[in-house]
Residue, then its C-alpha position, 0 to 999 in steps of 0.5 A: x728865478x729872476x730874469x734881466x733883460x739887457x741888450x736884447x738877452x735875457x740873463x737868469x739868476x736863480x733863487x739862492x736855495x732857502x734865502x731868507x731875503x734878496x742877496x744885496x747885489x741882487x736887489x737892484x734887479x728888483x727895480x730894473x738895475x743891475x749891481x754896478x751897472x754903469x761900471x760893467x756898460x764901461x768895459x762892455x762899450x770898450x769892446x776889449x775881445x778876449x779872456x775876460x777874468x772875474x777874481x772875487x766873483x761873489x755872486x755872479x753878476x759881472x761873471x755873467x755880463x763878461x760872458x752874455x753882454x761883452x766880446x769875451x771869449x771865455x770868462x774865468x770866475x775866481x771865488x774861493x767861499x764856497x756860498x758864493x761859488x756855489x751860487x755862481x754855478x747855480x748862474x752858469x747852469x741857469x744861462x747855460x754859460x759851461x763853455x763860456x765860463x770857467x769856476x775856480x774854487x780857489x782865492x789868488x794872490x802874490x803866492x800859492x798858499x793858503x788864506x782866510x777871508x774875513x766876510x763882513x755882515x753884509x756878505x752874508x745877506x739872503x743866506x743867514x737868518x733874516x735881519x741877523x747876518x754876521x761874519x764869517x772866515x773861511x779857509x782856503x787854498x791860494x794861487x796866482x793869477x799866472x799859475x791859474x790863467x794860460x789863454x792870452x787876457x785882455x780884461x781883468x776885474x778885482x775885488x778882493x777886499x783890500x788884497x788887490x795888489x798881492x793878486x796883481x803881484x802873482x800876473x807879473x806874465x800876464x801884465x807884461x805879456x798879455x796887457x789886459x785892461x785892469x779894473x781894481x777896488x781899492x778902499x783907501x789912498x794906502x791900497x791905490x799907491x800899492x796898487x799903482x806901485x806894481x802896475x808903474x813897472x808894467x807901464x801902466x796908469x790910471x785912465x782916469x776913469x773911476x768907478x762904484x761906491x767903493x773906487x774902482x779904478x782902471x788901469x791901462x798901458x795906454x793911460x790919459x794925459x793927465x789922469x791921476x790917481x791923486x784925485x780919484x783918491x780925493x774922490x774916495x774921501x769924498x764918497x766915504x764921508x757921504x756914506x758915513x753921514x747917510x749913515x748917521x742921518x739914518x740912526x739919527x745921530x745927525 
């Protein structure tokens, strides 16, 4: 079990059962961090009150700091793969989160269905063999954001591995009714003018602010003068060429 201390609460995340290693969104806590820490301080200074959504919750770490460290009135936790959502049960038990936290079992999108997931190597970290994980898909039903979520939302984070505008797609009522803050990865300058494309109709626009190795951008209905998302997609470049070369520099190509 490990235990983190974060404005005066201490927030537990058990052990993964037979982990062969530290899952890699854990092992900051092993130093003192937290997994994205300066992106979730953002949303927690904002102060946004009301339902917080967490859609492609992985293992937890934003699920728990929504639901222990921001205004949240309740939090849904959207994570369809099973290894994970099990995990993140494991969190709501461990912080007694049962009345604060909602699970949903399911992936979401533009239209309910069904759809397989691609989970890279590094997903699979702390569960396959030590220094042997490999990817995996895995089959699941689909939903929409407006079909899943009926309480009013006033924060919603997406990590989806690249289907972020097809979840945007399917809170088409949410967006125009509700007008929650949107914090959205999006991998390439492609996938940011998707996004931005189902976001404008709804009167949102970048904030400027950007977040994470992989660009996290928010969204709001009240954007700043001036923000563009041009530039935050200029900043993807950047941080991928230096991923690429930390890359290279390690395998000694460089």
């Amino acid at each position: 079990m490990i235990t983190v201390h974060r404005h005066g609460r201490k927030i537990h995340f058990p052990d993964v059962p037979n982990a062969t290693e530290v899952p890699y969104t854990y092992k900051d806590f092993q130093t003192g961090g937290w997994y994205e820490e300066p992106f979730l301080e953002h949303i927690r200074q904002a102060g946004r009150r009301g339902v917080y959504i967490d859609a492609g919750a992985h293992m937890g770490t934003a699920t728990a700091w929504f639901a222990m460290l921001c205004p949240s009135s309740h939090v849904h936790a959207i994570e369809p793969v099973t290894r994970f959502a099990d995990q993140i049960e494991r969190v709501i038990e461990a912080n007694q989160l049962a009345e604060q936290v909602t699970l949903h079992r399911v992936g979401v999108s533009g239209e309910p269905g069904t759809a397989t997931n691609h989970l890279s190597p590094e997903h699979q970290t702390g569960f396959d063999p030590a220094g042997a994980p490999t990817a995996r898909d895995e089959t699941f039903a689909v939903t929409t954001l407006d079909k899943l979520i009926h309480d009013p939302v006033a924060v919603i984070k997406i990590d989806v591995e690249g289907m972020e505008d097809s979840v945007l797609k399917g809170a088409s009522r949410i967006l125009s009714t509700d007008r929650p803050t949107v914090y959205t990865e999006a991998w390439n300058r492609a996938r940011l003018r998707d996004i931005q494309r189902v976001l404008k109709p709804f009167g949102y626009g970048p904030t400027g602010h950007v977040f994470n190795a992989t660009p996290v951008y928010e969204f709001s209905t009240s954007p700043t003068a001036g923000a563009s998302v041009h530039l935050a997609a200029h900043q993807l470049s950047n941080v991928t060429r230096r991923t690429l070369w930390k890359a290279a520099k390690r395998a000694g190509i460089r």
